[in-house]
TORPA-4810 file (N, C-alpha, C, O; in nm, 3 decimals):
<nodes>
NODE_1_0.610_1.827_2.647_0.651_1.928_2.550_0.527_1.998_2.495_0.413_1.955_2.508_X
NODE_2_0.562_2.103_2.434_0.390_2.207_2.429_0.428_2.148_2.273_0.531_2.100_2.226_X
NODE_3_0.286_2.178_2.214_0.218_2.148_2.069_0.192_2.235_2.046_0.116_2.291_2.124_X
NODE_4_0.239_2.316_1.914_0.139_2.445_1.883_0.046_2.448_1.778_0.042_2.354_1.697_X
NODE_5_-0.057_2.578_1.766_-0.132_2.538_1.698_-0.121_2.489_1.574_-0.186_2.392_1.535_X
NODE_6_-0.015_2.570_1.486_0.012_2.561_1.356_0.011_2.432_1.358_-0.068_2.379_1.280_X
NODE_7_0.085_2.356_1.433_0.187_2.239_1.399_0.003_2.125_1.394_-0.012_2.010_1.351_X
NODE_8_-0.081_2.199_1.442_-0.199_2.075_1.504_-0.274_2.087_1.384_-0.319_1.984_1.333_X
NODE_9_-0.301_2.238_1.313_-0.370_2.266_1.188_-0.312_2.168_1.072_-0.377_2.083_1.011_X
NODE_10_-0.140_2.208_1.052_-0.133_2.143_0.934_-0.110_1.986_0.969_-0.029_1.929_0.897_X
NODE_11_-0.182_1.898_1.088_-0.139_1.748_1.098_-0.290_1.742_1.045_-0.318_1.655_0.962_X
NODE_12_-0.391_1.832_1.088_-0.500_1.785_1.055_-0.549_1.832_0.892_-0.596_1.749_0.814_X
NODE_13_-0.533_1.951_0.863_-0.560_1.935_0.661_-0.446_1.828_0.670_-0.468_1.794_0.786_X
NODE_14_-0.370_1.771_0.642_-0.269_1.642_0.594_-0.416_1.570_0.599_-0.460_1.565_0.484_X
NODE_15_-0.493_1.521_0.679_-0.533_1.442_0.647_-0.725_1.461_0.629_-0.801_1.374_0.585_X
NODE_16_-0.752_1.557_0.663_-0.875_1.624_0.572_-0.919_1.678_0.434_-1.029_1.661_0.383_X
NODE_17_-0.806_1.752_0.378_-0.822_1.826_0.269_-0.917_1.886_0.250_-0.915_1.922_0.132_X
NODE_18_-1.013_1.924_0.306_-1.136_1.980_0.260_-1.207_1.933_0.251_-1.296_1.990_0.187_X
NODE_19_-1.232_1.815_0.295_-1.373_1.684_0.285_-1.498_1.704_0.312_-1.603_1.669_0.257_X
NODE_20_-1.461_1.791_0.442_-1.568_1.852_0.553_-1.723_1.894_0.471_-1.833_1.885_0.525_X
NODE_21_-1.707_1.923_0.384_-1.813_1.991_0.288_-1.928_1.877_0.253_-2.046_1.858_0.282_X
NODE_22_-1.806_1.800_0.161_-1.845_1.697_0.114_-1.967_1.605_0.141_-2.064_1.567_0.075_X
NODE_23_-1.914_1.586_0.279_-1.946_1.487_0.389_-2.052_1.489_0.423_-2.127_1.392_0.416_X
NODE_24_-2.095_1.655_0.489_-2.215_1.691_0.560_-2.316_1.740_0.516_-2.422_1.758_0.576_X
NODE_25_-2.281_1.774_0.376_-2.433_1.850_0.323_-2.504_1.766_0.294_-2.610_1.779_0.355_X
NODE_26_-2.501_1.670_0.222_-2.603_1.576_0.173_-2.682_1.487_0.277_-2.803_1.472_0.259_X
NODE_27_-2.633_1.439_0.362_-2.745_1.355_0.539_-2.808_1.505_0.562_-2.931_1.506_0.565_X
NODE_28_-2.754_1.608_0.577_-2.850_1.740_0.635_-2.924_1.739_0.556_-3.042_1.733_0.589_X
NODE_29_-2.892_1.745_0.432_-3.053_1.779_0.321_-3.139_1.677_0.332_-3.259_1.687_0.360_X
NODE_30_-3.076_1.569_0.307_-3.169_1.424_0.349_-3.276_1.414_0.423_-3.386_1.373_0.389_X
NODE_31_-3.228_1.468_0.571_-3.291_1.440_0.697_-3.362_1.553_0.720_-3.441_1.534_0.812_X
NODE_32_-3.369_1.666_0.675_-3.435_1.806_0.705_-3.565_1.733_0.565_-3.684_1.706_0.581_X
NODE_33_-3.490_1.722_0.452_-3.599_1.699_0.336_-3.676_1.589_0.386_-3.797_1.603_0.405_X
NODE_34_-3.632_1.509_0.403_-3.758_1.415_0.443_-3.851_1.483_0.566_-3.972_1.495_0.548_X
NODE_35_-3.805_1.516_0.661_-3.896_1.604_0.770_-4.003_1.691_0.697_-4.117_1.701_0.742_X
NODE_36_-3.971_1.741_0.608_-4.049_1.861_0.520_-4.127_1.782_0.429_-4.242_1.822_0.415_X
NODE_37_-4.092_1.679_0.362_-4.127_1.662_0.156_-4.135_1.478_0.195_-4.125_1.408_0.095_X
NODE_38_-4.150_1.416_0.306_-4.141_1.277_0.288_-4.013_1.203_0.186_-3.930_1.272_0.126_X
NODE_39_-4.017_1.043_0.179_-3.854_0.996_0.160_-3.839_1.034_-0.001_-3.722_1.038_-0.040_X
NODE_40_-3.906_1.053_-0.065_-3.888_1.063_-0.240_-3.817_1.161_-0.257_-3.705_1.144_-0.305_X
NODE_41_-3.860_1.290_-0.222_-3.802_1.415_-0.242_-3.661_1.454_-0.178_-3.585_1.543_-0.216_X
NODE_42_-3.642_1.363_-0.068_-3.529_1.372_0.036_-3.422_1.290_-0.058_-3.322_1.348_-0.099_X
NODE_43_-3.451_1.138_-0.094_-3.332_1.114_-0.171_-3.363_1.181_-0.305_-3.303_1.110_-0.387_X
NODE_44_-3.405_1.247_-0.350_-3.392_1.327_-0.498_-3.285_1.468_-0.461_-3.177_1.503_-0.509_X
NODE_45_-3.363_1.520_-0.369_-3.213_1.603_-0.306_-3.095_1.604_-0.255_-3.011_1.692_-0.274_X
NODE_46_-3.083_1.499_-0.180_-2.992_1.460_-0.153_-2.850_1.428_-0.252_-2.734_1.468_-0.252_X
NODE_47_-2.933_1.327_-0.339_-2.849_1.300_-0.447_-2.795_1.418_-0.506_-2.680_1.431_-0.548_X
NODE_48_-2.893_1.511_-0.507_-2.867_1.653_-0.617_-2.758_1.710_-0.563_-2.662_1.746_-0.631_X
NODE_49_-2.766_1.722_-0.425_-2.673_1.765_-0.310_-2.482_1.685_-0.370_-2.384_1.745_-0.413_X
NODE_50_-2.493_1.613_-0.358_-2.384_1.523_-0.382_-2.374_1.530_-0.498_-2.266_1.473_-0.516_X
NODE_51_-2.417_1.565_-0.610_-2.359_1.593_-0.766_-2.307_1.692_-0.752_-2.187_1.698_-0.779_X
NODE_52_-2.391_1.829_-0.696_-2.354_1.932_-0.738_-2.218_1.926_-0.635_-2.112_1.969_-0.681_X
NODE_53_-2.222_1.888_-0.535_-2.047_1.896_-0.463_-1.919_1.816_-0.606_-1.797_1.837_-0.612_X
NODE_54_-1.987_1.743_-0.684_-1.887_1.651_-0.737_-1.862_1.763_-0.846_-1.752_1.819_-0.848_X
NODE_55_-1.960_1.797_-0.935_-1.976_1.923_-1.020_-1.858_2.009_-1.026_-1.763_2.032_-1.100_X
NODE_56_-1.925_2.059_-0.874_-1.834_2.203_-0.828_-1.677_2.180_-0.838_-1.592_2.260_-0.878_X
NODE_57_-1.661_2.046_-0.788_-1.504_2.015_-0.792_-1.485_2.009_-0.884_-1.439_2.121_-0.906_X
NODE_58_-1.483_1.946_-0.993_-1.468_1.901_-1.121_-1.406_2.034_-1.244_-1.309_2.042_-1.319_X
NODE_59_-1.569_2.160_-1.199_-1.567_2.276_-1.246_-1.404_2.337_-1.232_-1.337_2.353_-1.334_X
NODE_60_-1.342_2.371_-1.081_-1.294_2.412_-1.011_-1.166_2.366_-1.046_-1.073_2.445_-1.033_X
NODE_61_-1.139_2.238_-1.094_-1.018_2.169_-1.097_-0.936_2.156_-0.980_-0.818_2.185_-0.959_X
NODE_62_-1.064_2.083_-0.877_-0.996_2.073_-0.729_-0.969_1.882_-0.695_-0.967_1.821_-0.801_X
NODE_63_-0.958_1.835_-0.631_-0.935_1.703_-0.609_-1.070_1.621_-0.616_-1.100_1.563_-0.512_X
NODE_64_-1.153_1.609_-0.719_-1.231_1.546_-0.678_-1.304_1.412_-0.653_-1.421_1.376_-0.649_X
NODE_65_-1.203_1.363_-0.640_-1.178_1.180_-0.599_-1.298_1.169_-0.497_-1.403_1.114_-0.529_X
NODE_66_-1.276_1.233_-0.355_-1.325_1.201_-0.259_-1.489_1.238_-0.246_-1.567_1.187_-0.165_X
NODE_67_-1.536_1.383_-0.392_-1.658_1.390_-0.400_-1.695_1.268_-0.477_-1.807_1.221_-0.461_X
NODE_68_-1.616_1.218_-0.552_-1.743_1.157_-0.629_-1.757_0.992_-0.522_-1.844_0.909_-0.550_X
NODE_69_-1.663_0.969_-0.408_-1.661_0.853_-0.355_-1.779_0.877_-0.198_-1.803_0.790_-0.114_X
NODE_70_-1.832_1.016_-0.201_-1.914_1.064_-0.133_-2.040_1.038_-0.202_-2.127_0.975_-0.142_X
NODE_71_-2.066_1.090_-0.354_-2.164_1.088_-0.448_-2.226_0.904_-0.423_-2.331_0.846_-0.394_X
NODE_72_-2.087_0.871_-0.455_-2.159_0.708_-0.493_-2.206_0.622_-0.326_-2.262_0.515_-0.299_X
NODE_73_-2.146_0.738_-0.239_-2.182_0.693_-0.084_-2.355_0.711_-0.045_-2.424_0.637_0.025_X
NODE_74_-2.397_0.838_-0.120_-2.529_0.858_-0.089_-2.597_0.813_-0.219_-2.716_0.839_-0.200_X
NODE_75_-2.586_0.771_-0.314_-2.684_0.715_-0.375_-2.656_0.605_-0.339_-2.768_0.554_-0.347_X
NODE_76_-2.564_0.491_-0.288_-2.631_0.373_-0.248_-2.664_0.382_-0.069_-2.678_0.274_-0.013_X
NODE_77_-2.673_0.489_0.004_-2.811_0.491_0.158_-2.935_0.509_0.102_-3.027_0.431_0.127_X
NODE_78_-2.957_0.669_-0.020_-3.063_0.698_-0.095_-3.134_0.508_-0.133_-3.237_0.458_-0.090_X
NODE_79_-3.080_0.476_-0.182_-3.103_0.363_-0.257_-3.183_0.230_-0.157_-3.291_0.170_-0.164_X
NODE_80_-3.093_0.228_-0.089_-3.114_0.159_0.064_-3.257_0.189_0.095_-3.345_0.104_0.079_X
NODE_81_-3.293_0.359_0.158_-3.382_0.424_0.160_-3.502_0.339_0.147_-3.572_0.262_0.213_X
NODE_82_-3.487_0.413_-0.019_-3.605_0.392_-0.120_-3.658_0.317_-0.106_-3.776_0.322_-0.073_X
NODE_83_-3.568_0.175_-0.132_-3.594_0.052_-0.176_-3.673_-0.019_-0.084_-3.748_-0.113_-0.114_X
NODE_84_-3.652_0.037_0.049_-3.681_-0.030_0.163_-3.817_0.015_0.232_-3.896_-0.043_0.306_X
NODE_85_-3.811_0.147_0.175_-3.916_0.284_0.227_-3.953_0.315_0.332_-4.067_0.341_0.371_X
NODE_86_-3.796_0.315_0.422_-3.798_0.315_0.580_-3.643_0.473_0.499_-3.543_0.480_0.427_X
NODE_87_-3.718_0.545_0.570_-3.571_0.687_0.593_-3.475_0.628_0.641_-3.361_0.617_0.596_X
NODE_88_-3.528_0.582_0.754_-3.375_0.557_0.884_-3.245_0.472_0.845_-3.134_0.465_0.898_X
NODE_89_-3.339_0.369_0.659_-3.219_0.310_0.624_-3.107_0.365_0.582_-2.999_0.309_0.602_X
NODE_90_-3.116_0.472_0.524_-3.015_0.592_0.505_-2.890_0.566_0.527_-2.794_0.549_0.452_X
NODE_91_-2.907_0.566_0.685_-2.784_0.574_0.805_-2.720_0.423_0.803_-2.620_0.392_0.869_X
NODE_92_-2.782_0.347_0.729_-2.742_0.174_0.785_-2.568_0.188_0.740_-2.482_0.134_0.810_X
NODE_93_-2.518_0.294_0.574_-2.384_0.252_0.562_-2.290_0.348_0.711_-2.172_0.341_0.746_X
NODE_94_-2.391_0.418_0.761_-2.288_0.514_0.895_-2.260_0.422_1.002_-2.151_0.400_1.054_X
NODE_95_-2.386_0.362_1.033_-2.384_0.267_1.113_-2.243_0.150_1.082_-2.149_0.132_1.160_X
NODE_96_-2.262_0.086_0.961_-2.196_-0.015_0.942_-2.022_0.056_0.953_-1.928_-0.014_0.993_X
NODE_97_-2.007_0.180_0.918_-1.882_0.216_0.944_-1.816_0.256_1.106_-1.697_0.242_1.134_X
NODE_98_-1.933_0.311_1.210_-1.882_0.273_1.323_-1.848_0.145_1.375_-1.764_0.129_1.463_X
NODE_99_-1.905_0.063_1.327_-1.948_-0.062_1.338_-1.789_-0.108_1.313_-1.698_-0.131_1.392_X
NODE_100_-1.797_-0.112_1.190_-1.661_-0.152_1.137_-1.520_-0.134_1.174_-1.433_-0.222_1.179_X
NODE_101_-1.506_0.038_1.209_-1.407_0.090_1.293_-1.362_0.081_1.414_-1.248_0.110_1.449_X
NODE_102_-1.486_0.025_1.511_-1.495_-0.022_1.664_-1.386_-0.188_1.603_-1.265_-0.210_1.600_X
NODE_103_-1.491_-0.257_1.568_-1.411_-0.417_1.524_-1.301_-0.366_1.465_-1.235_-0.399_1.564_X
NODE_104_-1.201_-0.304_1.379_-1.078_-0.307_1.347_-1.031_-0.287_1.434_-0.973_-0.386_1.476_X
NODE_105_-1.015_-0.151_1.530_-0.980_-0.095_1.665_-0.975_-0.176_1.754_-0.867_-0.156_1.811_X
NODE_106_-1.054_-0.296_1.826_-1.060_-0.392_1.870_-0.918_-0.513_1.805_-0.800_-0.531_1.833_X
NODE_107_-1.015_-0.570_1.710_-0.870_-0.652_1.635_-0.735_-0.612_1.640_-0.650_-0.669_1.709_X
NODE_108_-0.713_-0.512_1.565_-0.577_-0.412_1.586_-0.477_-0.468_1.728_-0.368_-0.524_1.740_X
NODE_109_-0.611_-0.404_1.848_-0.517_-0.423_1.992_-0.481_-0.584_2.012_-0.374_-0.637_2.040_X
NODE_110_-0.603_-0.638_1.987_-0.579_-0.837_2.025_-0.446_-0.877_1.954_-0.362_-0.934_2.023_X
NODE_111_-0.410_-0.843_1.779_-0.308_-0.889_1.760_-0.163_-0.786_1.755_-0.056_-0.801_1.696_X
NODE_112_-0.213_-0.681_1.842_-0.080_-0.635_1.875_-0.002_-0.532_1.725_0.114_-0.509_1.690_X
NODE_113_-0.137_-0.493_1.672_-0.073_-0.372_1.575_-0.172_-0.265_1.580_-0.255_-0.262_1.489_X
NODE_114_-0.176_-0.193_1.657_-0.272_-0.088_1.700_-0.338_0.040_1.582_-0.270_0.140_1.557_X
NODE_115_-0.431_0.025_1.540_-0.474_0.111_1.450_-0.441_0.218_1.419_-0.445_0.249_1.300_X
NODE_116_-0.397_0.304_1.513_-0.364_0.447_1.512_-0.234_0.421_1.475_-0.172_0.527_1.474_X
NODE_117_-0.169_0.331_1.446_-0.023_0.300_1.397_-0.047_0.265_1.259_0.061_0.278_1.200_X
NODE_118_-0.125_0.231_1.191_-0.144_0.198_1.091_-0.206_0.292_1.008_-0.181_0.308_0.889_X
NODE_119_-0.319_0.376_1.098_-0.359_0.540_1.040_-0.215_0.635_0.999_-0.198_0.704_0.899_X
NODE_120_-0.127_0.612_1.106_-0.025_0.718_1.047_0.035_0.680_0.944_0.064_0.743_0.842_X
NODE_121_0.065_0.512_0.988_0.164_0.492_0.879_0.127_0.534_0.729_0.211_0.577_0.651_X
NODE_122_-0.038_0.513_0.690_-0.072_0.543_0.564_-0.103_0.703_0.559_-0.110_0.742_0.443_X
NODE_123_-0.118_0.781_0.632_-0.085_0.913_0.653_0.031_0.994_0.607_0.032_1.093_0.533_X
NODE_124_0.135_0.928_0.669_0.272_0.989_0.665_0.345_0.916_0.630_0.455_0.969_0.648_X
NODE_125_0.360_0.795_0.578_0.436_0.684_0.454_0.600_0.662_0.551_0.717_0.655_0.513_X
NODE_126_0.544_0.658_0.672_0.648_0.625_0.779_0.671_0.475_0.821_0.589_0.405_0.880_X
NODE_127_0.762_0.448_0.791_0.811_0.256_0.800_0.769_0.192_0.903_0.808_0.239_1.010_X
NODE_128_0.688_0.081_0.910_0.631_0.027_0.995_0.697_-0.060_1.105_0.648_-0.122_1.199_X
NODE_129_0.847_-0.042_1.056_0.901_-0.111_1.165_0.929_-0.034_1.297_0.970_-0.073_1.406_X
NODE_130_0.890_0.093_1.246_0.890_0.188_1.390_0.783_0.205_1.421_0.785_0.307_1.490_X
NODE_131_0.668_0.164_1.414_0.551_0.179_1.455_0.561_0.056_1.568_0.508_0.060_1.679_X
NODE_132_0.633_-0.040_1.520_0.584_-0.178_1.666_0.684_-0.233_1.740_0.696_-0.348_1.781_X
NODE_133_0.798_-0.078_1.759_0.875_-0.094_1.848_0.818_-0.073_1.972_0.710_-0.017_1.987_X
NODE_134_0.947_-0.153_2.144_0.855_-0.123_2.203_0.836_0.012_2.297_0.754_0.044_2.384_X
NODE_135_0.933_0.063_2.246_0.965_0.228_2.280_0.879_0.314_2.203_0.851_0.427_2.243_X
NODE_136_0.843_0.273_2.113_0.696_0.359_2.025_0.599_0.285_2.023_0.543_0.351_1.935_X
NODE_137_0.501_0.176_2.050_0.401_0.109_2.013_0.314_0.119_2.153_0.204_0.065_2.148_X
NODE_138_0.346_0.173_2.258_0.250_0.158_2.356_0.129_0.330_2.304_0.016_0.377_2.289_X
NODE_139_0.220_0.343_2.301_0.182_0.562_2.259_0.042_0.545_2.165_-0.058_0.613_2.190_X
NODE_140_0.046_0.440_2.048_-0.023_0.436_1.949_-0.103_0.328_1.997_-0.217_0.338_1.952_X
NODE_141_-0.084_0.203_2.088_-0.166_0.100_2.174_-0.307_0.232_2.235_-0.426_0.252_2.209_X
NODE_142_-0.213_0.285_2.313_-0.313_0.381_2.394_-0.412_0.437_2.313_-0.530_0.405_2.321_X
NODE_143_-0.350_0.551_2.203_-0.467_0.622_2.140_-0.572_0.523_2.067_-0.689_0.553_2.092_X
NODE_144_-0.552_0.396_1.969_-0.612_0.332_1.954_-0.724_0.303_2.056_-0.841_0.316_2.021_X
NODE_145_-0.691_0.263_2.187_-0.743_0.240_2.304_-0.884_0.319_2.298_-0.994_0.269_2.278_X
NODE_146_-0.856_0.445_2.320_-0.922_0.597_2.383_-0.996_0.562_2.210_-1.113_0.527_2.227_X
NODE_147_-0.952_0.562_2.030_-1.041_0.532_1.957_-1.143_0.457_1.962_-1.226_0.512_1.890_X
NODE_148_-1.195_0.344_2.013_-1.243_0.261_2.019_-1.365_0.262_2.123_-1.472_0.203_2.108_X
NODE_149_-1.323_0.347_2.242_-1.397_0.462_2.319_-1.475_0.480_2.239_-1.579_0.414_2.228_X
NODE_150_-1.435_0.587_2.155_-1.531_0.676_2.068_-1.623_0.580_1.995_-1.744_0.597_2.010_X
NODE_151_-1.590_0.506_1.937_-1.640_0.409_1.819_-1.750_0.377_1.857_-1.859_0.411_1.810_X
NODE_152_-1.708_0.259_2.010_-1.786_0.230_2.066_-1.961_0.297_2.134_-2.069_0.239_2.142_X
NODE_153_-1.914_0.455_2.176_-1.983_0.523_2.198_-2.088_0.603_2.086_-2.199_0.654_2.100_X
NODE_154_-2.006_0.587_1.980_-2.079_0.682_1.841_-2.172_0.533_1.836_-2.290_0.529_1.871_X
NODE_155_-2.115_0.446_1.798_-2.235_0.306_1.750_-2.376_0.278_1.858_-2.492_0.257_1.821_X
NODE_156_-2.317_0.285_2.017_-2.457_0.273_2.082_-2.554_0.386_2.052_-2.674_0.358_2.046_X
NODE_157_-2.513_0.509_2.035_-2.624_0.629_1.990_-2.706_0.606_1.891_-2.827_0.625_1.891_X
NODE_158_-2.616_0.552_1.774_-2.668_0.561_1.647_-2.787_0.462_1.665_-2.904_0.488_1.640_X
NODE_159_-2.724_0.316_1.727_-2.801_0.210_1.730_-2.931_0.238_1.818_-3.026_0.161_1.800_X
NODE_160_-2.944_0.335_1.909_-3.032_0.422_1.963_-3.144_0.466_1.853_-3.249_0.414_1.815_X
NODE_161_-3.072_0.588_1.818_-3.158_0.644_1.705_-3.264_0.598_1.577_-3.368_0.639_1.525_X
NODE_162_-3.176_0.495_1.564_-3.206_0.424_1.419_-3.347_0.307_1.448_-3.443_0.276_1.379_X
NODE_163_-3.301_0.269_1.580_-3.403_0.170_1.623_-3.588_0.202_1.640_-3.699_0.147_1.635_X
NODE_164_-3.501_0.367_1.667_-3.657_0.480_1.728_-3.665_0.510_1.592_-3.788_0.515_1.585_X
NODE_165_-3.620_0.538_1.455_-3.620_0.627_1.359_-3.664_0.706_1.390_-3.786_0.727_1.394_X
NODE_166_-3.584_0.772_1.422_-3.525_0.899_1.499_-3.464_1.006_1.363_-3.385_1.091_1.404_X
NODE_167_-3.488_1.009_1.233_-3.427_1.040_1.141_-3.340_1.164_1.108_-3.235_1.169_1.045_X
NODE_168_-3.428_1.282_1.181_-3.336_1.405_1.185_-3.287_1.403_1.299_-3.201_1.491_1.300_X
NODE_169_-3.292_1.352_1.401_-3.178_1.358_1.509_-3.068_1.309_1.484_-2.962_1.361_1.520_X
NODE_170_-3.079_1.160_1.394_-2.960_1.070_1.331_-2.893_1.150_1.253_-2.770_1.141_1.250_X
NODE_171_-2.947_1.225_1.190_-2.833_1.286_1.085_-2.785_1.379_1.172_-2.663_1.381_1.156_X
NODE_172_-2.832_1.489_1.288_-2.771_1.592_1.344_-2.679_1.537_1.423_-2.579_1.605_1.444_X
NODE_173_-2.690_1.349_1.510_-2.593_1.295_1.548_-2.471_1.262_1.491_-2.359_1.272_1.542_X
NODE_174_-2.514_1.208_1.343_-2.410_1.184_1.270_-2.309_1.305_1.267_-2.188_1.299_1.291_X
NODE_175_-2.360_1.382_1.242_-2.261_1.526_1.157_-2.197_1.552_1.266_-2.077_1.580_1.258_X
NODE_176_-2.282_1.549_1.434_-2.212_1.592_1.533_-2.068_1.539_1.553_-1.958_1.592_1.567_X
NODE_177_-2.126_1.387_1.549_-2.029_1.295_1.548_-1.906_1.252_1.498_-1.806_1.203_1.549_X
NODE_178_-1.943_1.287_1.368_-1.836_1.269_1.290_-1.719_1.343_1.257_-1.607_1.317_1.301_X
NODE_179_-1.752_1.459_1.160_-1.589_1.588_1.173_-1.595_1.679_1.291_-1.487_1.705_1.343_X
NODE_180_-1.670_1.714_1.325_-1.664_1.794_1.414_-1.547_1.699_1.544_-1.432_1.722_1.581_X
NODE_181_-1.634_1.607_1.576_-1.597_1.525_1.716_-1.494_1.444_1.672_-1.399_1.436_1.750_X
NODE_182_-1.488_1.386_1.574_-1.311_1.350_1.473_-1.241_1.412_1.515_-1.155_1.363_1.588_X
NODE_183_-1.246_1.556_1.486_-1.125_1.673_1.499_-1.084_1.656_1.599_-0.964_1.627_1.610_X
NODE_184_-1.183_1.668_1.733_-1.170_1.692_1.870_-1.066_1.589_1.922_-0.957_1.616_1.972_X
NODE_185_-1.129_1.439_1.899_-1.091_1.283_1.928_-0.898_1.288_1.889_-0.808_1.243_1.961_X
NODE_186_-0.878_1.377_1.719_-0.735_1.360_1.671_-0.656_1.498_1.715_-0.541_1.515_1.673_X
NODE_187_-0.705_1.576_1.782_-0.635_1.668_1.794_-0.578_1.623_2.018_-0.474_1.625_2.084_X
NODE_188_-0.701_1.595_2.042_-0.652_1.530_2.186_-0.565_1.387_2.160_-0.466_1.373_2.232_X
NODE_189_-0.588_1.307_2.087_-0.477_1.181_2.063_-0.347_1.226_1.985_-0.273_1.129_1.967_X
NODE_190_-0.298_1.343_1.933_-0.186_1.416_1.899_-0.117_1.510_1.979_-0.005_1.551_1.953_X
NODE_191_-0.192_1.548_2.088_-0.115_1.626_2.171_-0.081_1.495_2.271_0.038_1.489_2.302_X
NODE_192_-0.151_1.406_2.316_-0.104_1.262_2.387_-0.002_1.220_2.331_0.107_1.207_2.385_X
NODE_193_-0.041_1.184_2.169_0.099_1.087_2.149_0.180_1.116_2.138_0.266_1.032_2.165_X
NODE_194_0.234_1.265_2.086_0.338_1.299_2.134_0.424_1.329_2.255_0.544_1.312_2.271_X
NODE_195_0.323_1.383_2.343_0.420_1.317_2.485_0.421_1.179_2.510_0.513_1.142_2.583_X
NODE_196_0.350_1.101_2.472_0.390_0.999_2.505_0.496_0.924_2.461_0.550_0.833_2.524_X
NODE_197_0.529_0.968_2.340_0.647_0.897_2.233_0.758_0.967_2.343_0.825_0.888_2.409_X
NODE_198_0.775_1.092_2.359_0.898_1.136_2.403_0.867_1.081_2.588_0.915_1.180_2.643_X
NODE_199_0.843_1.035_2.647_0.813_0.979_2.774_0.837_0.888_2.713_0.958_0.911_2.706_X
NODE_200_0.827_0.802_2.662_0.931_0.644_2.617_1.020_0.629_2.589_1.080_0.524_2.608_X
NODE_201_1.072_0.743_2.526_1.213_0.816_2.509_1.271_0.697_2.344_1.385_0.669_2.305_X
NODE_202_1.155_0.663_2.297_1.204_0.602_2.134_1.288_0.681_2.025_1.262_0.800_2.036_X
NODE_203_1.359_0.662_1.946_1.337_0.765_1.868_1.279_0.804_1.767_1.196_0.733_1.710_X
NODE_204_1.326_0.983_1.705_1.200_0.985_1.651_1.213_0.964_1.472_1.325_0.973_1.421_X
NODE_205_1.133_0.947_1.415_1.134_0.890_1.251_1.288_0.879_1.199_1.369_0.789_1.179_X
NODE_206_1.283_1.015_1.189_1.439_1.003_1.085_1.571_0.996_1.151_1.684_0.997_1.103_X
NODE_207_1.511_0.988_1.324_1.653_0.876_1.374_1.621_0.740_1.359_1.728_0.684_1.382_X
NODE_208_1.551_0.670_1.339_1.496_0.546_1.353_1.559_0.534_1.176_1.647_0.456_1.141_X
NODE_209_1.485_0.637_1.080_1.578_0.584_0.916_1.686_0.567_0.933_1.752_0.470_0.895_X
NODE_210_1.729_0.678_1.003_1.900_0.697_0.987_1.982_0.617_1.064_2.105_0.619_1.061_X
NODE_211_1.900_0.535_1.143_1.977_0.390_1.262_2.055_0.530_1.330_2.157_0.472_1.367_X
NODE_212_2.071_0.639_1.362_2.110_0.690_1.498_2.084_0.593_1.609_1.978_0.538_1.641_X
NODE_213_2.199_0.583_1.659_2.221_0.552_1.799_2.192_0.709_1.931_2.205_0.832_1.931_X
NODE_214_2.130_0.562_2.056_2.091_0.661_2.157_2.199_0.763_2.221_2.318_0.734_2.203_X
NODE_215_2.178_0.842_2.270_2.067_0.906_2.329_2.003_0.955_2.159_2.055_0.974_2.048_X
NODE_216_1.867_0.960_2.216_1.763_1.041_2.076_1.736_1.144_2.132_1.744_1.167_2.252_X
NODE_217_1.687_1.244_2.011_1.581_1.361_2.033_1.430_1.296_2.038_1.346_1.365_2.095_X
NODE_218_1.406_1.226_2.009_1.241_1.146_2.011_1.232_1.218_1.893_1.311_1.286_1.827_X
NODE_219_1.039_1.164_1.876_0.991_1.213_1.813_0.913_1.394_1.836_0.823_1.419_1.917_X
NODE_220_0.960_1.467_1.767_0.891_1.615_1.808_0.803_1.660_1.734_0.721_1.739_1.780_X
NODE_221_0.796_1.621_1.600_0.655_1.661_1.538_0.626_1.526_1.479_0.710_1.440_1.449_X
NODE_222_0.487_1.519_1.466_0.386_1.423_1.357_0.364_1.337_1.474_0.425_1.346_1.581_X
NODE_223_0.274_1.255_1.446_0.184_1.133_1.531_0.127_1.026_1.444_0.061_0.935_1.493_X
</nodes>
């Protein structure tokens, strides 16, 4: 079945909101500032970087939960940094989150509740007893699968980089890595899982609430 764009835009703000900002300015200032001004000046900007995003929201009366959980993200790498007076420590909480996401992704598949089933469910507040049916749970087995790919692949780079302190390449990896190549990773595992849900022929959410009996329409939008 075709996916259109609209339908791919609004799956992805659902679960971006505007973060994108957030996220990336402060490792760019970091890693350019230290190249230029050595590590003092890099976490002094940096940090500055990440207030003024929290600021701006605040000013704005926009959501700003996720700046200030960004803010308190780079003053404790800044911190890391400093303390350590190695740059490259910076990256240790990026690291530890590929890190982390590979091992859940992993775990997930061994006991048979696949991550990307558990991303939606807290996504889209969709009942988990349709997530580990077995007419829907291979769809979300798979993309998990193909996640873990990625994980796997983002962590050997980093662990690359970090080893060389490699510092402005790490951050241009990171940023590469992260929303940009996110987008890419959830917009190809949403046009999959939805054919794949309807190739299992499960049904879809609100026949599964509504206990409809088969034949189904499947699932046609969301992942």
């Amino acid at each position: 079945m075709g996916v259109s764009k609209k339908e791919i835009l609004e799956e992805l703000q659902s679960i971006f909101l505007n973060k994108t900002f957030d996220a990336l300015l402060p490792p760019l200032i970091y890693a350019v500032s230290n190249s230029l001004f050595e590590l003092v000046p890099a976490v002094i900007l940096a940090v500055t970087a990440a207030i003024f995003n929290f600021g701006r929201r605040v000013i704005k009366k926009e959501n700003w939960k996720y700046a200030l959980g960004g803010l308190a993200g780079v003053i404790f790498a800044s911190s890391l940094a400093y303390l350590s007076e190695n740059a490259s420590n910076y990256f240790i909480p990026a690291l530890s989150s590929s890190a982390f996401l590979l091992l859940a992704a992993v775990i997930s598949l061994l006991i048979g509740k696949p991550l990307a089933a558990w991303a939606s469910h807290l996504s889209h507040g969709w009942p988990l007893k349709w997530f580990w049916r077995d007419d829907i749970k291979p769809a979300y087995r798979e993309v998990t699968i193909f996640w873990a790919f990625y994980f796997a692949l983002r962590l050997i780079i980093q662990l690359n980089l970090f080893y060389n302190q490699a510092v402005l390449n790490l951050a241009l990896v990171n940023i590469i890595l992260s929303w940009p190549v996110i987008i890419v990773v959830l917009v190809i595992s949403y046009i999959y899982g939805i054919w794949r849900l309807n190739k299992l022929g499960g049904p879809g959410v609100e026949e599964f609430k509504n206990d409809k009996k088969p034949p189904w329409n499947g699932q046609k939008r969301g992942f």
